[in-house]
C-alpha positions in Angstrom: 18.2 54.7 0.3 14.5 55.0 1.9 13.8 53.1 -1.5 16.3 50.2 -1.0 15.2 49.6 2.4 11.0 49.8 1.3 11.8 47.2 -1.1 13.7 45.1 1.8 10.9 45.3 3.7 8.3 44.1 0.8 10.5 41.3 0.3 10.8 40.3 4.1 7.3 40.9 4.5 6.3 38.5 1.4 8.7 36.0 2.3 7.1 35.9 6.1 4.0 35.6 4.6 4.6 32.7 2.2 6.1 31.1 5.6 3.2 31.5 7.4 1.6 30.3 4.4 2.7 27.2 4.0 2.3 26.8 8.0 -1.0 27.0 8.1 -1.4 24.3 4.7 0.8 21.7 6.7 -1.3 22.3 9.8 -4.6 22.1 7.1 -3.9 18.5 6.0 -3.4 17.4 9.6 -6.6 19.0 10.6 -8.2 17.0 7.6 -6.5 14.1 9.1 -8.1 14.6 12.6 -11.0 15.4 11.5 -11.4 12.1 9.6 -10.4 10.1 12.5 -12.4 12.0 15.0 -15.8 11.5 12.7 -15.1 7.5 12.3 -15.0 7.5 16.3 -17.6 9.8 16.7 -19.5 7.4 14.5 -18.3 4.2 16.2 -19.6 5.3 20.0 -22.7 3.2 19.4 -20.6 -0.3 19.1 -17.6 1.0 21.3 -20.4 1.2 24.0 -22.2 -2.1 23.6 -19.0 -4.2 23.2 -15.8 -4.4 24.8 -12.7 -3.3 22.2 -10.9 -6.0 22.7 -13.8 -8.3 21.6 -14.5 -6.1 18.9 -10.4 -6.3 17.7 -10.1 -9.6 19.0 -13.3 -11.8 18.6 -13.5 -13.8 15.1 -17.3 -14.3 14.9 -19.3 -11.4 12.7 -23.4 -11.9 12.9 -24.4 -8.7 12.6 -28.2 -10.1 13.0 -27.2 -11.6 16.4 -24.9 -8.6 17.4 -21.5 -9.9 17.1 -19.2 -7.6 15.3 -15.6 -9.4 15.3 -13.3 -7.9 13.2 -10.2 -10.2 13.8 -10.6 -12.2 11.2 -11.0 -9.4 8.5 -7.8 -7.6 10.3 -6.1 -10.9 9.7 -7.2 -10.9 5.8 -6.0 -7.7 5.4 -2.5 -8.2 6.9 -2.6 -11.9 4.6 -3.4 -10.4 1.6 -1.2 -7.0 1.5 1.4 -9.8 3.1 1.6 -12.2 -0.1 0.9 -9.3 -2.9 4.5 -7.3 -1.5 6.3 -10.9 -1.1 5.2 -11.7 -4.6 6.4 -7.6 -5.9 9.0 -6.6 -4.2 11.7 -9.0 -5.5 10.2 -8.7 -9.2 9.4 -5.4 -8.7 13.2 -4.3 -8.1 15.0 -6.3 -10.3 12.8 -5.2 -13.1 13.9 -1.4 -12.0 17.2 -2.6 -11.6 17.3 -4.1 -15.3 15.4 -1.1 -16.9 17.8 1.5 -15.2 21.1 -0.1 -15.6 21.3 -2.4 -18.6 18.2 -2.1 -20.7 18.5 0.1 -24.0 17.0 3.0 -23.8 14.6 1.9 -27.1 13.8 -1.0 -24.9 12.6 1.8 -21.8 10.7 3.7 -24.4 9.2 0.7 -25.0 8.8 -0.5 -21.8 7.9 2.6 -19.4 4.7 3.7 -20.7 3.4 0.1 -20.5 4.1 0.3 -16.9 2.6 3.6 -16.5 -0.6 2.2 -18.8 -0.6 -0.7 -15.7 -0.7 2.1 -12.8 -3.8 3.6 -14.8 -6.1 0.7 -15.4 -8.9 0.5 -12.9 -9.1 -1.9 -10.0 -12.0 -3.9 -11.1 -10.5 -4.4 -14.6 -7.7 -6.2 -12.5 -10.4 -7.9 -10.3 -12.2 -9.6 -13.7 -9.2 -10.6 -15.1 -8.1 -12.0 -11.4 -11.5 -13.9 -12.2 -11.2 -14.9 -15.7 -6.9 -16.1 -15.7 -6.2 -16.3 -12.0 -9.0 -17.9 -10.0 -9.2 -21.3 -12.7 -6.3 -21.4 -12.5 -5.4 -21.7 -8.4 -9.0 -23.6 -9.4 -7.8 -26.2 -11.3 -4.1 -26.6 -11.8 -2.2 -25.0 -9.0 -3.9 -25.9 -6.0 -4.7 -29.8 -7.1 -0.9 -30.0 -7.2 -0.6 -29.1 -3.9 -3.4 -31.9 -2.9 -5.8 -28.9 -1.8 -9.2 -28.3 -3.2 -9.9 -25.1 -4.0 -12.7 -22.7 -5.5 -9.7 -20.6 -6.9 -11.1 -17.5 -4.6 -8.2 -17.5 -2.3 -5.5 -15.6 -0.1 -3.0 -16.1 -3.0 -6.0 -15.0 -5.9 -6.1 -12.0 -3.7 -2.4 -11.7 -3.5 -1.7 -11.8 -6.9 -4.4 -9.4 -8.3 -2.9 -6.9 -5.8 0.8 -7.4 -6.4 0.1 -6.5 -10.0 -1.9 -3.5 -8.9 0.7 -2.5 -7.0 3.9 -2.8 -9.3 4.1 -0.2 -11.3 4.5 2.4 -8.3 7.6 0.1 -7.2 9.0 -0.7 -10.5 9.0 3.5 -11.4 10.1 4.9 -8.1 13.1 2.2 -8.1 14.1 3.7 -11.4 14.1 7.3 -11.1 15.6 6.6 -7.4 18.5 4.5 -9.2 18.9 7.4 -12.1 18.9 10.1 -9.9 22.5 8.8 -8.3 25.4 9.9 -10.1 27.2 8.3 -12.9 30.3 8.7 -10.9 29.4 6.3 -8.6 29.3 3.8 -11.1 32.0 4.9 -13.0 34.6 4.6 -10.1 33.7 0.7 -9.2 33.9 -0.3 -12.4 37.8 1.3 -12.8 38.8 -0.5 -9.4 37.9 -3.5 -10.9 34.4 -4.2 -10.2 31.9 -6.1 -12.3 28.2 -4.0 -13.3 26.7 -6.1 -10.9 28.9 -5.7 -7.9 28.9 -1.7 -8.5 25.1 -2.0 -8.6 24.7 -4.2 -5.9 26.9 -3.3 -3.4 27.2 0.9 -4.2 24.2 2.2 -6.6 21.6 0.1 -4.7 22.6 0.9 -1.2 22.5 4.3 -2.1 19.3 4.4 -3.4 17.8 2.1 -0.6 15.9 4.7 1.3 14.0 6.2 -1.4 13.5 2.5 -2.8 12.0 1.5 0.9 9.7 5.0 0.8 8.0 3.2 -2.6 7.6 0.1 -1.2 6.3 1.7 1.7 3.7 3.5 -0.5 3.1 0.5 -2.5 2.0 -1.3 0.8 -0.1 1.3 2.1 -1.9 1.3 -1.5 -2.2 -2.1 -0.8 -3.9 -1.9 2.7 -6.7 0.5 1.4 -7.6 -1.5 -2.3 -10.7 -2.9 -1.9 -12.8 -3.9 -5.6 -10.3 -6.1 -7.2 -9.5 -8.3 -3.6 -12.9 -8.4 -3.0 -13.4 -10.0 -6.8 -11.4 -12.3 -6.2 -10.8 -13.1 -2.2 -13.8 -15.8 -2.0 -15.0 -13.4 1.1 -15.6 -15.6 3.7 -15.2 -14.4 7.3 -12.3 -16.7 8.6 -9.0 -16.3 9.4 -7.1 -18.8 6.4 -5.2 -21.7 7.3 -3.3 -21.8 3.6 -2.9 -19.4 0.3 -5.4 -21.7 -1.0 -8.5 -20.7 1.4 -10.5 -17.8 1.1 -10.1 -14.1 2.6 -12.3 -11.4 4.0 -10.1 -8.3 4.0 -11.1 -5.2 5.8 -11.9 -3.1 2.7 -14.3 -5.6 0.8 -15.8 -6.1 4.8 -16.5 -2.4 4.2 -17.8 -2.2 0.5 -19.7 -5.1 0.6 -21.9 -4.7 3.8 -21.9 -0.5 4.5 -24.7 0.0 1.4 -27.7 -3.0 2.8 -27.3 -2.1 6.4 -27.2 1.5 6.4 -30.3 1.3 8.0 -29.8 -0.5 11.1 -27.6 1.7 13.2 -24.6 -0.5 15.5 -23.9 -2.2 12.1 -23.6 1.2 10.6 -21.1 2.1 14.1 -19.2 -1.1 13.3 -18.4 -0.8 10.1 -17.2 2.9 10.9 -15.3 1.3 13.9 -13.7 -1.2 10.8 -13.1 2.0 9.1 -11.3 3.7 11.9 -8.9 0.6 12.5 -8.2 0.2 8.7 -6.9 4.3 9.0 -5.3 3.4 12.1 -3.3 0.3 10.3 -2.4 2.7 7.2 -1.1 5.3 10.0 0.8 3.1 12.3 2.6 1.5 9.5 3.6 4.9 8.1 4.8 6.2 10.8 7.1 3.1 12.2 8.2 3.1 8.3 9.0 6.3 8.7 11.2 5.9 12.0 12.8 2.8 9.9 13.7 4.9 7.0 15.1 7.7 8.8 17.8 4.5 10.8 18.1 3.7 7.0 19.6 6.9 5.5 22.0 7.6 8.9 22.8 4.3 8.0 23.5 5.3 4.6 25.3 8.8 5.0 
């Protein structure tokens, strides 16, 4: 008897102390979190002090030399460019899951899956000279001189393209294990009351699946938001908010990689490029948690 109830307790007392455990790793990566936002504003004192924050959010000229440090227009890239990369995905994205997990062989996925997961690994500034060499001459000299534009080819939609490539293969295999992890029942039971493949996916498999499909987009995007050496290849980089896909783009990210190394040494432009930092993070962390509140309406929706 006194044994049994020594070897409760050892188990009550391990279990309590995995609990506690785990407690204090959740509460870890939020301090990590914190402490990463508090340094970038710690850091961005200097320039929060000199200028107002709304000019700094608000104001689209950037002369470091002369001390203007607008940011608007490189918030605007960043929204552009993440914008036309998820338009362009998203419906290829999920129709290519859709195909793969419903109706393609499975020689044809065995094919096909590792090429994907080959895409996911290649590194950003591979994408950013190819965006170079195939994409740019071509906005360059075929796509935008049929819309009557002139264009260098370093544009919004160079920018948007490189990135919605990048950013496929993270929605094309979380659509497909999301889709394969719903039963075969489902299926099985449209298709006896008469409905066609496409109607049982559409209207029962799909909707089932739509929150975890939303949770990869959402991860896709804020992939998106943070990639910075193939935009910046390929984004023309010019501090003005664009007026067509065609024009170039100055997103946050390259803002940050291309100025942070020559000016480290003069210290506001050091602050506002840790201020740009801090508002990037911000974006990211906004955007996650209103996705967040959307996908939790989404699966009461769905139960």
């Amino acid at each position: 008897m006194a044994r049994k109830k020594n070897n409760l307790a050892i188990r009550r007392f391990k279990e309590s102390s995995f609990k506690y455990l785990f407690i204090f790793l959740t509460g870890f990566v939020w301090l990590i979190l914190f402490l990463i936002i508090l340094g970038l504003f710690l850091k961005s004192r200097s320039v929060l002090a000199t200028k107002p924050i709304g000019e700094l959010l608000f104001s689209t000229v950037w002369k470091p030399n002369q001390g203007e440090f607008g940011l608007f227009s490189f918030i605007i890239g960043t929204f552009s460019v993440t914008g036309i990369a998820i338009l362009i995905a998203v419906p290829v994205c999920l129709l290519t899951g859709i195909f793969l997990s419903e109706y393609a062989h499975k020689r044809f996925q065995s094919f096909f899956r590792p090429i994907i997961d080959l895409l996911a690994g290649i590194p950003s500034v591979i994408y950013g000279l190819w965006g170079i060499l195939m994409i740019v001459p071509w906005i360059r000299n075929t796509l935008a001189p049929a819309f009557g534009v002139s264009s260098r080819g370093y544009s919004l939609l160079a920018g948007g393209i490189v990135l919605a490539i990048m950013v496929s293969p993270v929605i094309i295999n979380i659509t497909i294990e999301v889709l394969k992890s719903i039963p075969r029942e489902i299926r099985e039971v449209a298709l006896t009351l008469g409905a066609t493949k496409w109607q049982a996916v559409k209207t029962l498999v799909f909707r089932k699946g739509l929150s975890g499909i939303v949770a990869g987009i959402v991860l896709a995007i804020s992939r998106a938001f943070g990639e910075t050496m193939a935009v910046l290849m390929v984004a023309g980089n010019v501090a003005k908010i664009p007026e067509n896909i065609f024009d170039p783009v100055y997103p946050l990210p390259a803002l940050i990689a291309n100025s942070y190394s020559e000016m480290m040494s003069v210290p506001l432009v050091e602050s506002s490029l840790m201020f740009a930092s801090l508002v990037l993070l911000l974006i990211v962390l906004i955007f996650n948690i209103v996705s967040r509140f959307i996908l939790m309406k989404i699966e009461k929706r769905s139960a």
